[in-house]
C-alpha positions as CSV (number, residue, x, y, z in Angstrom):
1,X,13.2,5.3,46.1
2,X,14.9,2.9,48.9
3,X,11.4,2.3,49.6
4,X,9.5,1.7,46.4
5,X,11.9,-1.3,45.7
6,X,11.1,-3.0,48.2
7,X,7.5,-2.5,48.2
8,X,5.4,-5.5,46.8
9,X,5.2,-6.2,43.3
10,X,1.5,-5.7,43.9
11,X,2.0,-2.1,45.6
12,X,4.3,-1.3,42.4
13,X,1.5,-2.4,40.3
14,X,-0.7,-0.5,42.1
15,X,1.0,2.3,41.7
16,X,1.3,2.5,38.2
17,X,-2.1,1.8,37.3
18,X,-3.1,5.2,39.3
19,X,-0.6,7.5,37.7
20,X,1.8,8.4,41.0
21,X,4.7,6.6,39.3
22,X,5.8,6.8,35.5
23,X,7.2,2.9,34.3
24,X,10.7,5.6,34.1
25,X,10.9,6.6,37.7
26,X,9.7,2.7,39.0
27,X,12.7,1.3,36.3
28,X,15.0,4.5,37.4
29,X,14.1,3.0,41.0
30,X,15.7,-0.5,40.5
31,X,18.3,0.8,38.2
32,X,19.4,2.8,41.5
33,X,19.5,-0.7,44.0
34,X,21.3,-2.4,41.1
35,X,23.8,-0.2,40.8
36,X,24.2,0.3,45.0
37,X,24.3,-3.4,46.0
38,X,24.9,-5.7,42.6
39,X,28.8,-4.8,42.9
40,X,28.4,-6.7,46.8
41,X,25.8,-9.2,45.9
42,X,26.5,-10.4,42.0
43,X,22.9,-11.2,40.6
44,X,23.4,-10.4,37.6
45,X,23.9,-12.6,34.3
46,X,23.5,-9.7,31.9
47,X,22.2,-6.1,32.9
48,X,22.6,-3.3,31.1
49,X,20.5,0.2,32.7
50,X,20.2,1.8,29.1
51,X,18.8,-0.9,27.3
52,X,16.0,-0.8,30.4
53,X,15.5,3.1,30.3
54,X,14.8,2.7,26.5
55,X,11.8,-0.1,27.6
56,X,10.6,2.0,30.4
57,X,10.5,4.8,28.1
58,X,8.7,2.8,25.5
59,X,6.6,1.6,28.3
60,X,5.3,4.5,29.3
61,X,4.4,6.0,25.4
62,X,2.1,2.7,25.5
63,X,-0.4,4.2,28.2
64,X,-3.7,3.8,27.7
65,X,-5.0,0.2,26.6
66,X,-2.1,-1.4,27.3
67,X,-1.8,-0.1,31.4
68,X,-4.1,-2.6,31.9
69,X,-2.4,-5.5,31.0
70,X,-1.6,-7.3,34.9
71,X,2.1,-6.9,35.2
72,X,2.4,-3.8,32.9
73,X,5.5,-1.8,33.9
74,X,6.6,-4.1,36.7
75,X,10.6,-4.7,36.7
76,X,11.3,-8.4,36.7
77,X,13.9,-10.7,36.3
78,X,14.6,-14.0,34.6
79,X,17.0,-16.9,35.8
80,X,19.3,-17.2,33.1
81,X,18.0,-20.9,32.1
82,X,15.0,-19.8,30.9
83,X,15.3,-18.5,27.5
84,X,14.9,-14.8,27.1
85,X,15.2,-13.2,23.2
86,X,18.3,-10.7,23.7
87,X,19.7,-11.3,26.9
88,X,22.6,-13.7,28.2
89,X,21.4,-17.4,28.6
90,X,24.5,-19.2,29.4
91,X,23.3,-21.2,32.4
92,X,26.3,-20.3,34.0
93,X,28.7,-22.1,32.1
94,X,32.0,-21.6,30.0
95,X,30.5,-24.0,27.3
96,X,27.7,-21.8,26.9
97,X,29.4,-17.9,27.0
98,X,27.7,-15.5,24.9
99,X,25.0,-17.3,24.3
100,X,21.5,-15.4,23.4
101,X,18.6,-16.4,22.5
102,X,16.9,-15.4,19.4
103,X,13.3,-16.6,21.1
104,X,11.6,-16.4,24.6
105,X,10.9,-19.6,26.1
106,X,6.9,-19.9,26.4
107,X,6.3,-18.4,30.4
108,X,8.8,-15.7,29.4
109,X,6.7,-14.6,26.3
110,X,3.7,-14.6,28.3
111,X,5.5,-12.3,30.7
112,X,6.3,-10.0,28.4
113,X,2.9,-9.8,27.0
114,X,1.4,-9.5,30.3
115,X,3.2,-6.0,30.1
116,X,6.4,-6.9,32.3
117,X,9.7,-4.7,32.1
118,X,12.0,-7.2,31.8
119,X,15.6,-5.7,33.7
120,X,17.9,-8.9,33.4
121,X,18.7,-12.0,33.7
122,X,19.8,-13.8,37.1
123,X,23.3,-15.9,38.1
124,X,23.0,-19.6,38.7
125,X,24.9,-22.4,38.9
126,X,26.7,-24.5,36.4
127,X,23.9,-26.6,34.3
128,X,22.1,-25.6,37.5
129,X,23.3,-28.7,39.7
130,X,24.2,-27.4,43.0
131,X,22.4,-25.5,46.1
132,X,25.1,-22.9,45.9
133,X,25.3,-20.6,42.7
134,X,28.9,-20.0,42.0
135,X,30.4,-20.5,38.3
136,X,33.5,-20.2,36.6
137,X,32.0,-17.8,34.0
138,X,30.4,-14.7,36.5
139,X,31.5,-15.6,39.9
140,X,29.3,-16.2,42.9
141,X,26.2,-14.6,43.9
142,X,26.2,-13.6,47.8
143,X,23.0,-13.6,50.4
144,X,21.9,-10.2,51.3
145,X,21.7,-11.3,54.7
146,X,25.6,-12.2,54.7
147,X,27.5,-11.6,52.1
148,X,29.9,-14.3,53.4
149,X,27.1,-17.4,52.9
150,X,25.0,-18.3,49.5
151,X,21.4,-17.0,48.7
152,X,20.8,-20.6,47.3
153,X,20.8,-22.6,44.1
154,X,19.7,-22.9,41.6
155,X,18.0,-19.9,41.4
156,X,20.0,-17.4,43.8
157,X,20.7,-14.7,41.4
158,X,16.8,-13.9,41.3
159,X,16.6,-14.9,44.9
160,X,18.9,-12.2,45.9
161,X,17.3,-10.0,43.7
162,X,14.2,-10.0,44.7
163,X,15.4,-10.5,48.4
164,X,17.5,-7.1,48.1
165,X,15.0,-5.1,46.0
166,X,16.7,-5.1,42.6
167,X,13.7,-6.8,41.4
168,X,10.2,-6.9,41.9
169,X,9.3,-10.4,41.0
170,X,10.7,-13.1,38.9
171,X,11.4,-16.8,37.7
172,X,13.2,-19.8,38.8
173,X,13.1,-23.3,38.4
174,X,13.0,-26.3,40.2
175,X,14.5,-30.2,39.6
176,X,15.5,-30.5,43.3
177,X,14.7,-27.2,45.1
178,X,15.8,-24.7,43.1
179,X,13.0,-21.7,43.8
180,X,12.5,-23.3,47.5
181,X,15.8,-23.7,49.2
182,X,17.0,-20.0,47.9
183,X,13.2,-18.6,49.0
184,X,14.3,-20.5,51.9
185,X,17.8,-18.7,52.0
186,X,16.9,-15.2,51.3
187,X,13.4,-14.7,53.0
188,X,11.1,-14.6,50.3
189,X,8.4,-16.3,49.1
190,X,8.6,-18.7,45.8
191,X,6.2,-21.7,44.5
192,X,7.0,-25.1,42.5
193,X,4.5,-25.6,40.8
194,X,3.1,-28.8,39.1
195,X,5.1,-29.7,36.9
196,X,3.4,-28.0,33.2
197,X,1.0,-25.6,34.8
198,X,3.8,-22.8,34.0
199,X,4.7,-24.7,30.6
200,X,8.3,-25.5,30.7
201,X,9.3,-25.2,26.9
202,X,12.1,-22.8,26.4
203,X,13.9,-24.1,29.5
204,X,17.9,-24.7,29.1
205,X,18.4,-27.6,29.5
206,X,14.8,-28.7,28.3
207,X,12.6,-30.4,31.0
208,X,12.1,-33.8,29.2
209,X,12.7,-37.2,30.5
210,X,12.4,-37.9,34.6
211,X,12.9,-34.1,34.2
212,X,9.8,-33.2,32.8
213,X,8.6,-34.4,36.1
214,X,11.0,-33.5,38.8
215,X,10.9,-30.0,36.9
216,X,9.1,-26.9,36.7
217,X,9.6,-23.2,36.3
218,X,8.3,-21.6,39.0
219,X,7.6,-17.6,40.1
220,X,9.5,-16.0,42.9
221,X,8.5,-12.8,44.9
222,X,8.7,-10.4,48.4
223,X,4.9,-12.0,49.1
224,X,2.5,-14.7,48.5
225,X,-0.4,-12.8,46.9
226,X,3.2,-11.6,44.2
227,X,3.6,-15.4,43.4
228,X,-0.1,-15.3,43.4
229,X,-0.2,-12.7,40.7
230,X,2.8,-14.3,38.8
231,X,1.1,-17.8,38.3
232,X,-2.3,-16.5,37.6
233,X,-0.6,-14.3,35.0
234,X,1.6,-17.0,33.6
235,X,0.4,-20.3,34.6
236,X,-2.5,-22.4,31.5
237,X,-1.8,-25.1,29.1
238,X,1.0,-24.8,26.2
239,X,-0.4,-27.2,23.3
240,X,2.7,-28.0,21.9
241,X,4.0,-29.0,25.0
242,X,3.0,-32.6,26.0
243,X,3.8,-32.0,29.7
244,X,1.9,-28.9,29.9
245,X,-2.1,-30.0,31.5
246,X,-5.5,-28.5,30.1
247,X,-6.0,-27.6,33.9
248,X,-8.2,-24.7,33.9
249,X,-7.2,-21.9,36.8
250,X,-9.6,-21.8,40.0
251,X,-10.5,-19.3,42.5
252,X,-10.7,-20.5,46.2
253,X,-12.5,-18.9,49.1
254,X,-11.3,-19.2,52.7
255,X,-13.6,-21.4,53.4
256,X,-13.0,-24.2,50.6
257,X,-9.3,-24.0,51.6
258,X,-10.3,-24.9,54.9
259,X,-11.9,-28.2,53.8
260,X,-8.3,-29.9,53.9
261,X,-6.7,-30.6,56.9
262,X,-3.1,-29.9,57.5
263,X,-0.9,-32.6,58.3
264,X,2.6,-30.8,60.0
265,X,6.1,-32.4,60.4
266,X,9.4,-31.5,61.9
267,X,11.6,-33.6,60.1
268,X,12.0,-36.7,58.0
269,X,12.8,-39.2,61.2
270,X,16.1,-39.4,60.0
271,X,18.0,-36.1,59.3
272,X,17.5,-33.7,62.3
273,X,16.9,-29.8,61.8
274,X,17.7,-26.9,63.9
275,X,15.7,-26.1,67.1
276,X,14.7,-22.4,65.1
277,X,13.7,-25.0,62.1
278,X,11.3,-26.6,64.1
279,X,9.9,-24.1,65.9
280,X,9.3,-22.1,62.8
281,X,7.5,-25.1,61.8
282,X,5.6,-25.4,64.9
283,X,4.5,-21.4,64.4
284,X,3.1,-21.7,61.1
285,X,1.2,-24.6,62.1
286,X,-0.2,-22.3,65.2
287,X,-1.2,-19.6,62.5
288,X,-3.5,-22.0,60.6
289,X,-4.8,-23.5,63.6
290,X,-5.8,-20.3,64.2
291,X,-7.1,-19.2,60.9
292,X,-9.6,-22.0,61.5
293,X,-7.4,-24.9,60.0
294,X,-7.6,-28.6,61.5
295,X,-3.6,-29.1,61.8
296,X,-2.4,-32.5,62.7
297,X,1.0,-34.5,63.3
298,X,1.6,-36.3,60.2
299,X,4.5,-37.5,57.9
300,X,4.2,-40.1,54.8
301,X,5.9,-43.1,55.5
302,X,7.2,-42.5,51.6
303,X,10.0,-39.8,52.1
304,X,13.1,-41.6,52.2
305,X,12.0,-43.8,49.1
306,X,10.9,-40.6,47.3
307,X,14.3,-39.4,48.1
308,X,15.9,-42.2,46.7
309,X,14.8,-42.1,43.6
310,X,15.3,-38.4,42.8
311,X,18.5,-39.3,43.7
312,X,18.5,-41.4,40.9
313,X,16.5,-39.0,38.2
314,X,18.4,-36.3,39.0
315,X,21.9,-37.2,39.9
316,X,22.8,-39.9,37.8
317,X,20.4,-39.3,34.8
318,X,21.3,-35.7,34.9
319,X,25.3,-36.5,35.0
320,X,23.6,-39.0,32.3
321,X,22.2,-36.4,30.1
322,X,25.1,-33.8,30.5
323,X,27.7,-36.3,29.6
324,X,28.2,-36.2,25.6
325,X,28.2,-32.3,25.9
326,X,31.4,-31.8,28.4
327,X,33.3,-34.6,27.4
328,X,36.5,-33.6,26.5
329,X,35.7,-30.4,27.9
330,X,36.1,-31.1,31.7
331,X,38.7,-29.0,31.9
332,X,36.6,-25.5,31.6
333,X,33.9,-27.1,34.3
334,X,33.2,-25.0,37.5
335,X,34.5,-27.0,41.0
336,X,30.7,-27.0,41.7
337,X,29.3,-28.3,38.9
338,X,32.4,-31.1,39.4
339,X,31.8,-31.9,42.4
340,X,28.0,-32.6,41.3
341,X,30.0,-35.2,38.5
342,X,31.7,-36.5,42.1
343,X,28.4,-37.4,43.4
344,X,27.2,-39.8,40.3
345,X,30.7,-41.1,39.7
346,X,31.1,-42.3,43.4
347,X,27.9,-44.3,42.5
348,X,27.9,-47.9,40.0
349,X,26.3,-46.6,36.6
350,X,22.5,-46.9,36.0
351,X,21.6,-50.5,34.0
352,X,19.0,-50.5,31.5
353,X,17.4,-52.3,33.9
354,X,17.7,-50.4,37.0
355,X,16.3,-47.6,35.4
356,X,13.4,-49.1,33.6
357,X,12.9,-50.6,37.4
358,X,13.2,-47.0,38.5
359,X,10.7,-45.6,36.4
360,X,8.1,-47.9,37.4
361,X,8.6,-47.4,40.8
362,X,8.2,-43.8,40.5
363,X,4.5,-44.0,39.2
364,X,3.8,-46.5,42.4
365,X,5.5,-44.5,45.0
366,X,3.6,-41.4,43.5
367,X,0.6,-43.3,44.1
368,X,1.3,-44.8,47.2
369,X,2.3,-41.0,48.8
370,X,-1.4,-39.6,47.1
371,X,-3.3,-42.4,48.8
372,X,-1.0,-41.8,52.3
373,X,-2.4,-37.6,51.7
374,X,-5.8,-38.1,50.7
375,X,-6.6,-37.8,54.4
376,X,-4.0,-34.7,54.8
377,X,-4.4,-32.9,51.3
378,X,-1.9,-30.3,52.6
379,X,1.7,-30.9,54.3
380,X,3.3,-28.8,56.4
381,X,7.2,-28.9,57.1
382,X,10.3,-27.4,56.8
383,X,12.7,-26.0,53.8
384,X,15.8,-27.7,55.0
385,X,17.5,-28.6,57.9
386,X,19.5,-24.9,58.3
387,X,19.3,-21.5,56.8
388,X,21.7,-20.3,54.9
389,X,25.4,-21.7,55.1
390,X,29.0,-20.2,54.4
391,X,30.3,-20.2,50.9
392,X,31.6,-23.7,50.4
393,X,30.5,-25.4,53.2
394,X,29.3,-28.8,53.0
395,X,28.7,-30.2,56.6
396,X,26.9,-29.2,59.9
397,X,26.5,-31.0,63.2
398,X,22.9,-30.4,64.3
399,X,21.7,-32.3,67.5
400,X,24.9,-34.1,67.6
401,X,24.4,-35.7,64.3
402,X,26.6,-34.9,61.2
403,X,24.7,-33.3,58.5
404,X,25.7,-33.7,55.0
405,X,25.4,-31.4,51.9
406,X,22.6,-33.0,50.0
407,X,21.1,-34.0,53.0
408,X,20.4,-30.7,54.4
409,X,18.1,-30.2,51.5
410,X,16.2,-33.2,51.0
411,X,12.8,-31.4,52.2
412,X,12.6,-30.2,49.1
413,X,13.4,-33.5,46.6
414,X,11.0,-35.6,47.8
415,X,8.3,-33.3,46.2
416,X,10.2,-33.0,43.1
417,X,9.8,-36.5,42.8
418,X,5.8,-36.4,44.0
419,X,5.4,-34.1,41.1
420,X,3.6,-31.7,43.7
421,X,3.0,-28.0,43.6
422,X,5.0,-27.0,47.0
423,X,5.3,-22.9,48.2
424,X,7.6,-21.6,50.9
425,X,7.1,-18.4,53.1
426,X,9.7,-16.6,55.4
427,X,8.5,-17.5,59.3
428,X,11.6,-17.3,61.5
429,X,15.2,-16.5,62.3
430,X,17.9,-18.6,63.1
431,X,20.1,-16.9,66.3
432,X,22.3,-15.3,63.5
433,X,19.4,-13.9,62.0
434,X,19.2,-15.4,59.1
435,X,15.5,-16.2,57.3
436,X,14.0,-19.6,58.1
437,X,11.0,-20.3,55.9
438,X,8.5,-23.3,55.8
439,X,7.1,-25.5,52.7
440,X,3.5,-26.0,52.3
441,X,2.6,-28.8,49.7
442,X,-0.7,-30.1,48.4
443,X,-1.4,-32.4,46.0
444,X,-0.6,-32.0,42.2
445,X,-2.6,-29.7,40.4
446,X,-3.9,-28.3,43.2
447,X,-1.6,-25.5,42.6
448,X,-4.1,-22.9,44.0
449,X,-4.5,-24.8,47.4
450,X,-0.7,-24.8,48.0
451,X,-0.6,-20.6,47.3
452,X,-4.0,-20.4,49.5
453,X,-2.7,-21.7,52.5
454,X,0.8,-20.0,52.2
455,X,-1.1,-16.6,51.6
456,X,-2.0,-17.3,54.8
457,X,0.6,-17.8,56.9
458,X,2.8,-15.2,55.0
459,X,-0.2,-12.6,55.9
460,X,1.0,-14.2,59.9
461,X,4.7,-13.5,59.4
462,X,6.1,-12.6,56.1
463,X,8.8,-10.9,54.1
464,X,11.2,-8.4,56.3
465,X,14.2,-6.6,54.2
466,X,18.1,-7.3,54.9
467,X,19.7,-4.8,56.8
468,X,22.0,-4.1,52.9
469,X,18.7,-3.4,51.1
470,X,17.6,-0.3,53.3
């Protein structure tokens, strides 16, 4: 049973469809590594194994017709800021305990119809601002690789999960690295995709405003060809929802991927990574040379400016937007999500103007960063500047050079800003052994590009379980 978990959500799949496996004894399977490692790790936002024994068994008195539907059977899980009809959606706050939803956001209703067995819903942080999930209302979520450092935010609960085999495959989301950095922290695999192609309606908070472009719900998995599967499955246009694209899904051969050169970076010029962060870097690069890939050196001479307007979008409009709902009611606030309040309130408040400035300048940095890739369609470089770190930490000296909280992680905002698709794959180790994964970003709607290439280079290196899952 140890096993099966942590196959691939393909494998699982597979093994369904032919009949060695009931949907029971695949559910009874996860209920099992739930029950062994959820007391150490804390994924959980609301579980309960009977109400997933009565699906499984429901499940498998559908055989027949309905077998066939792409994800039928599969145990998945559900960050707990998408909305999903009957389970715990509090988005790890006080304000929002006990709160259910009485209908599935629109990627979650797909899931469901694409024959999913739906085992939870995953811990995050408060309102989701913060790369460590920890919250007043269920307590933090550990890494399985060290159960002393965090798997990530915002989506750690499903990244654990999925890292640790108590879940096959699952959703995040993504304002500022949310799917990435804990893909990053854990060792699995995960995609951001553009903004709409999974539609976003039924998010908590919704994705409107700069957020309906920094943001995007994104699937999470043990492999590429998994994340694959989950945005095939789930990704196509919502029409009620203005930010969701008539872009029609595309197929690419090998050799139409291979059509864009790579450009590959180390690091932004200004914030240094570890030595294991660049190599890892400098291996995946090696693997698509290999696989018959022109890889270059090449960094946009946008990142810090990209940067510095998520900074804007999503620190001070989001303290912005959160505002009338806690005030007064700062008292029942986590530490993190207050020290998230800390970073906008150190900061003069956003004038009219300055944001109207702001906006504009987003559609001409966007442009200006498309016109700087139109000769390197794909980017290669890293996650963040360090794997995992401790519970709480919040500073690292790397090369000599003091590395700051936010800073650590600003791989991942500048393509939040870009609106770009971006995937990350587990390559290295750090000399703890902690999982060091890489970022590969293409242009916006070029989705299948971005989970082409990773394929790729997770077929070079990919997924290995913590030591806790075996």
């Amino acid at each position: 049973m140890n096993d099966l978990v942590l196959q691939s959500a393909t494998r699982q799949l597979e093994l369904l469809l032919s009949g060695e496996i009931s949907v029971v004894e695949l559910a009874e399977a996860h209920i099992q590594q739930i029950e062994r490692l959820n007391p150490q790790l804390n994924v959980f936002a609301d579980f309960d194994a009977e109400r997933v024994r009565e699906r499984a068994r429901k499940h498998d008195a559908w055989r027949g017709s309905r077998s066939r539907r792409p994800l039928f059977g599969l145990p998945v899980t559900v960050k707990s800021s998408i909305a999903t009809r009957g389970f715990k959606c509090e988005i790890g706050s006080l304000l929002h305990e006990g709160d259910v939803p009485h209908e599935d956001a629109v990627v979650v209703a797909r899931l469901r119809a694409a024959g999913a067995l739906i085992l939870g819903t995953t811990n995050c942080p408060e309102f989701l601002m913060a790369y460590e999930t920890a919250n007043l209302l269920h307590g933090r979520t550990n890494n399985p690789w060290d159960l002393e450092r965090t798997p990530g935010g915002s989506s750690g609960g499903e990244s654990a999960a999925i890292a640790a085999g108590l879940s096959a495959a699952g959703l995040g989301s993504d304002s500022g690295g949310s799917v990435r950095v804990p893909a990053h922290f854990t060792g699995i695999c995960s995609l951001k995709p553009t903004p709409g192609r999974i539609p976003g309606r039924g998010h908590l908070p919704p994705c409107v405003g700069p957020f309906s472009i920094l943001g995007a719900i994104g699937p999470m998995a043990r492999t590429m060809s998994d994340v694959a599967l989950m945005f095939r499955t789930l990704s196509g246009q919502d029409p009620n929802d203005p930010a969701s694209p008539p872009v029609a899904l595309r197929e690419l051969a090998l050799d139409e991927l291979r059509t864009n050169t790579i450009g590959f970076f180390e690091d932004d010029g200004l914030v240094p990574v570890t030595p294991e962060t660049r190599a890892a870097v400098n291996a995946a690069a090696t693997a698509l040379r290999e696989a018959g890939f022109r890889v270059e050196p090449f960094r946009p001479r946008t990142l810090e400016l990209l940067r510095k307007l998520w900074w804007k979008f999503f620190v001070q409009c989001g303290a912005m937007f959160y505002e009338p709902e806690i005030h007064g009611r700062e008292h029942q606030l986590s530490p993190i999500f207050s020290e998230f309040l800390s970073f906008s309130a150190a900061m003069s408040p956003l004038t009219a103007a300055e944001l109207l400035d702001a906006w504009a300048e987003l559609d001409v940095l966007r442009a200006k960063t498309l016109e700087e890739m139109s000769e390197y369609p794909v980017l290669l470089c890293p996650v963040a500047s360090i794997p995992a770190f401790r519970h709480g930490e919040r500073e690292w000296i790397i090369e000599g050079q003091a590395v700051e909280y936010l800073d650590a992680v600003r791989p991942t905002q500048w393509f939040n800003t870009l609106a770009a698709p971006a995937a990350v794959v587990p390559v290295g180790r750090s000399p703890e052994g902690l999982p060091i994964g890489v970022q590969v970003v293409a242009r916006p709607f070029h989705d299948e590009t971005a989970l082409g290439v990773a394929d790729l280079v997770d077929a070079a290196f990919g997924y290995r379980p913590p030591p806790i899952a075996q």
